[in-house]
C-alpha positions in Angstrom: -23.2 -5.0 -9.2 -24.5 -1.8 -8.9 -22.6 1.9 -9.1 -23.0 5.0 -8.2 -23.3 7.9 -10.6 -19.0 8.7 -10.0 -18.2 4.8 -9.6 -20.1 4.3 -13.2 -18.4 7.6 -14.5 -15.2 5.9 -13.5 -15.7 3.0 -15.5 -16.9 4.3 -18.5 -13.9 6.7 -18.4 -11.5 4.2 -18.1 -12.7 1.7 -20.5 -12.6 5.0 -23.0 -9.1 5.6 -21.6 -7.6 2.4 -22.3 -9.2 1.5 -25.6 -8.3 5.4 -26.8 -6.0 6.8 -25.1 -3.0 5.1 -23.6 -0.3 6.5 -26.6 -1.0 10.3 -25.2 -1.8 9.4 -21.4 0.1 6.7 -19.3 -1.7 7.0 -15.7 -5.6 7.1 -15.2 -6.2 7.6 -11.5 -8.8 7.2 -9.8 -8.7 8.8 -6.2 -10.7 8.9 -3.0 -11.0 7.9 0.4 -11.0 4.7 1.9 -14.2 2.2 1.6 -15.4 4.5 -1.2 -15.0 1.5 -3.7 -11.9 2.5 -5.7 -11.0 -1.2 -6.5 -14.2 -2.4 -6.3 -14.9 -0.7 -9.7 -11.6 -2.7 -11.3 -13.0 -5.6 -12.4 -16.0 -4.0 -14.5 -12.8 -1.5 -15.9 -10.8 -5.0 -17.1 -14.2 -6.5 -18.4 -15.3 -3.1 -20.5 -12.1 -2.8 -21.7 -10.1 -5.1 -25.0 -7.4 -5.8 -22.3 -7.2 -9.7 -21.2 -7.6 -10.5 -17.8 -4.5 -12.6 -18.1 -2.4 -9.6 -18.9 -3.5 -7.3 -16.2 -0.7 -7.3 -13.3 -1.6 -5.6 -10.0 1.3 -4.2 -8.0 1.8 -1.9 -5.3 4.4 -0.9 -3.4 4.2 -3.1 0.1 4.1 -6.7 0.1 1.2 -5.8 2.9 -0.8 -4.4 0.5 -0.2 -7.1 -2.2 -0.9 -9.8 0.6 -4.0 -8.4 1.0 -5.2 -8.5 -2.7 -3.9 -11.7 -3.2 -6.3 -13.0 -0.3 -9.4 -11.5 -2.1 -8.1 -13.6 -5.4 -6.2 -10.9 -6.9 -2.8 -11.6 -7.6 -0.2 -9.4 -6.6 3.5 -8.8 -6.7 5.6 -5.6 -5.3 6.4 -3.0 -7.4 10.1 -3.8 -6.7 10.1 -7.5 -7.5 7.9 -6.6 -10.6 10.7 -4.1 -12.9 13.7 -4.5 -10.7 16.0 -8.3 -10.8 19.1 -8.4 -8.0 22.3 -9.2 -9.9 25.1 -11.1 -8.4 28.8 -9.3 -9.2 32.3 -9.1 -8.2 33.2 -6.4 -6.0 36.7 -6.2 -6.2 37.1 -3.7 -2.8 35.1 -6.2 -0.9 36.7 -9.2 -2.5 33.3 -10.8 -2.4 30.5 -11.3 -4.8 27.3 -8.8 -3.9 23.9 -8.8 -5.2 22.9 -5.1 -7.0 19.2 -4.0 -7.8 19.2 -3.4 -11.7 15.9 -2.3 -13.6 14.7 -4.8 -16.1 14.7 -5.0 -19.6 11.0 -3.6 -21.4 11.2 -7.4 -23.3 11.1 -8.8 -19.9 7.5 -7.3 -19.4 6.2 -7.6 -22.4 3.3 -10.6 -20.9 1.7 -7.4 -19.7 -0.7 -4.8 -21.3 -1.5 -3.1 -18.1 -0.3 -2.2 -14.3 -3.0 -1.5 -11.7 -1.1 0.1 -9.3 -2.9 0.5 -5.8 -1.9 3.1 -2.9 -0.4 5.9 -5.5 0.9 7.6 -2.8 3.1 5.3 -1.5 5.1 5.4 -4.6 7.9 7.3 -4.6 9.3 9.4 -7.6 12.3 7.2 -9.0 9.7 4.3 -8.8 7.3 5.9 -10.9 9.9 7.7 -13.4 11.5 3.5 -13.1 7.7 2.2 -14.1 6.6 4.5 -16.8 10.3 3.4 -18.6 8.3 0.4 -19.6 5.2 2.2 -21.8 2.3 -0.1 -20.3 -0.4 1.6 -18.9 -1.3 2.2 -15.2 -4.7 2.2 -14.0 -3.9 4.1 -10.3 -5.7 3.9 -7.5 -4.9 6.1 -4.3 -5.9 8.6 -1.0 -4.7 12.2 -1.4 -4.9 12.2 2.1 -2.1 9.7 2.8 1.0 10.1 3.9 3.7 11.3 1.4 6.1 8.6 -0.3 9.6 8.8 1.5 12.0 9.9 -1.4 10.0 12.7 -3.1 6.7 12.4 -4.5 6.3 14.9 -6.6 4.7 12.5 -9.6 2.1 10.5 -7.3 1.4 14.0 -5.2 0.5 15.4 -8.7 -1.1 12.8 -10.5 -3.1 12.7 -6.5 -4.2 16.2 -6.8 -5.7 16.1 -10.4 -7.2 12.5 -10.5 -9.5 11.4 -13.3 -12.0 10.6 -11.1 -12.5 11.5 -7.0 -15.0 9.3 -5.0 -16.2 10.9 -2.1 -19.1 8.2 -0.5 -17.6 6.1 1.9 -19.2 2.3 1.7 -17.3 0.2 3.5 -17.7 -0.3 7.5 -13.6 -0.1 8.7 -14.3 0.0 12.0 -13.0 2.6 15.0 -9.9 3.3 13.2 -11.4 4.1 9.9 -13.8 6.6 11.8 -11.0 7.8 13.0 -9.3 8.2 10.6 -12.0 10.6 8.9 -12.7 12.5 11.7 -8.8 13.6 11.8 -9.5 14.6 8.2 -12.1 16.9 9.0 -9.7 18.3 11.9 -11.3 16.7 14.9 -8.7 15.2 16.8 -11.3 14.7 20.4 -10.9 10.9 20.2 -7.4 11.3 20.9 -8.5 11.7 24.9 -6.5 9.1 26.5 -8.3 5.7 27.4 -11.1 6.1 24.7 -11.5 2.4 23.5 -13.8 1.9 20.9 -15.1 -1.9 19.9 -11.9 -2.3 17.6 -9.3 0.7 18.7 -7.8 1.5 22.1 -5.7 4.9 22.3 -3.9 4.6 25.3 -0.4 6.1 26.6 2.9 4.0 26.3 3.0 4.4 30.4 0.0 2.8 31.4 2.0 -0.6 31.3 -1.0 -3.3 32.3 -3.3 -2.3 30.2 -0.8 -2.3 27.2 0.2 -5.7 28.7 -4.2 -6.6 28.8 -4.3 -4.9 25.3 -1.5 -7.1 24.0 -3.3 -10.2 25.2 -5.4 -9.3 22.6 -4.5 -6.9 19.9 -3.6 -8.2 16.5 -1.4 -4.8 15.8 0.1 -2.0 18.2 1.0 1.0 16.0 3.1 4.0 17.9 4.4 7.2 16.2 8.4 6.6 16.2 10.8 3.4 15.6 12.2 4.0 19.5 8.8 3.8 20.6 8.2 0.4 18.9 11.3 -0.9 20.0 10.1 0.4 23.8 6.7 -1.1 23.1 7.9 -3.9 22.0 10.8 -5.0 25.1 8.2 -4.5 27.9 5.6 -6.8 26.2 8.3 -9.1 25.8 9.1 -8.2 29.7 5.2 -8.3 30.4 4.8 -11.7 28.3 8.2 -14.0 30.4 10.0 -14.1 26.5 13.3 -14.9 27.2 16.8 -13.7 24.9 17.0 -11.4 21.9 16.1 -14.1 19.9 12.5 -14.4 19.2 10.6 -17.3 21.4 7.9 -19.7 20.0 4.8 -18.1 19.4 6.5 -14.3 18.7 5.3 -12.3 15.9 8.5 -12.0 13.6 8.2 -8.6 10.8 10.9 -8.7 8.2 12.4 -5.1 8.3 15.6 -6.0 5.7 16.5 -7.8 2.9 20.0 -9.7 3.2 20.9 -10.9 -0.3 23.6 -12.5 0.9 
């Protein structure tokens, strides 16, 4: 594969990093925007480097996020599930046994010689202070740009600010939103003009009720701005669509929002 002059910096930076520095620095980061090929650059990182393929983990800290590495080949497991285990105990006020989240021991890592740890900013502070209890290195990938980690986020904000390396080219094609999404970087916010539509995108307001019932014929994802607006959204599709009951009906989209342990 070939690299550009910062994706090839990158590399040979982290290869260095890993074979010679991990006892004095934890995190390497590399940052950038999206489609600039930040974890495209991985692999040739793992191959440069004396670390094993089999004892690289990749984490991150959305199951979304690890679905979608795990559907390019890439293993993945939640930061959560990776360093914290739910123990079952007896709580004598509730009279019932209840599961609590308790870190794991460093032994019960110990398969692992390094953490690539994608979408930095997501990651909140007690995560990060929780991972770097265990000393293995994390090779971090993230967008300065992002949204901050709810919780504080002072580590991944800093670590954000002053990566090791910043890519700036965009490669990758994502589409309407991803344009987008750049353009409200650089401050221009003109495709928010109601009833643009791009190939991929429709912006629309949460009023004009058929064409959020035509768009949700066909969209894969509607995405609104607060949790009573996507409970809104949601109702009058249902209204729109004939679902019946609070229950979801056959062929409803279900999205996991809790955990119940018990």
């Amino acid at each position: 594969m070939n690299f550009d002059s910062t994706q090839q910096m990158a590399i040979n930076k982290a290869i260095e990093w890993l074979k010679y520095g991990t006892k004095t620095k934890n995190e390497f980061v590399i940052a950038g925007l999206a489609g600039t090929g930040k974890s495209t650059v991985i692999p040739s990182i793992i191959e440069g480097s004396d670390v094993r393929p089999s004892r690289v983990l990749y984490i991150a800290f959305t199951g979304a996020v690890c679905n979608m590495l795990t559907a390019r080949g890439i293993p993945a497991k939640t930061i959560h599930s990776t360093i914290y285990m739910n123990e079952k105990r007896y709580n004598a006020e509730k009279g019932k046994y209840i599961y609590i989240t308790i870190l794991k021991e460093p032994e019960m890592l110990k398969e692992y010689d390094l953490f690539v740890l994608d979408e930095l900013s997501t990651v909140n502070d007690k995560l990060m202070t929780d991972l770097r209890t265990f000393n293995i290195p994390i090779l971090c990938m993230g967008d300065p740009g992002q949204f901050k980690a709810i919780g504080g986020s002072d580590i991944s904000q800093s670590l954000l600010q002053m990566p090791d390396v910043f890519f700036k080219t965009v490669y990758r094609n994502g589409g309407d939103l991803l344009n987008c999404a750049y353009k409200a970087r650089r401050g221009d916010f003109s495709f928010l003009n109601k009833g643009f539509t791009g190939s991929n995108l429709g912006i629309i307001s949460k009023y004009h009720t058929q064409t959020l019932y035509l768009i949700s014929l066909n969209a894969s994802q509607i995405i609104s701005h607060y949790n009573k607006e996507r409970r809104q959204i949601n109702d009058r599709i249902r209204l729109l669509k004939e679902y019946e009951g609070v229950l979801p009906n056959v062929g409803e989209k279900i999205i996991c929002i809790e955990n119940n342990w018990d």
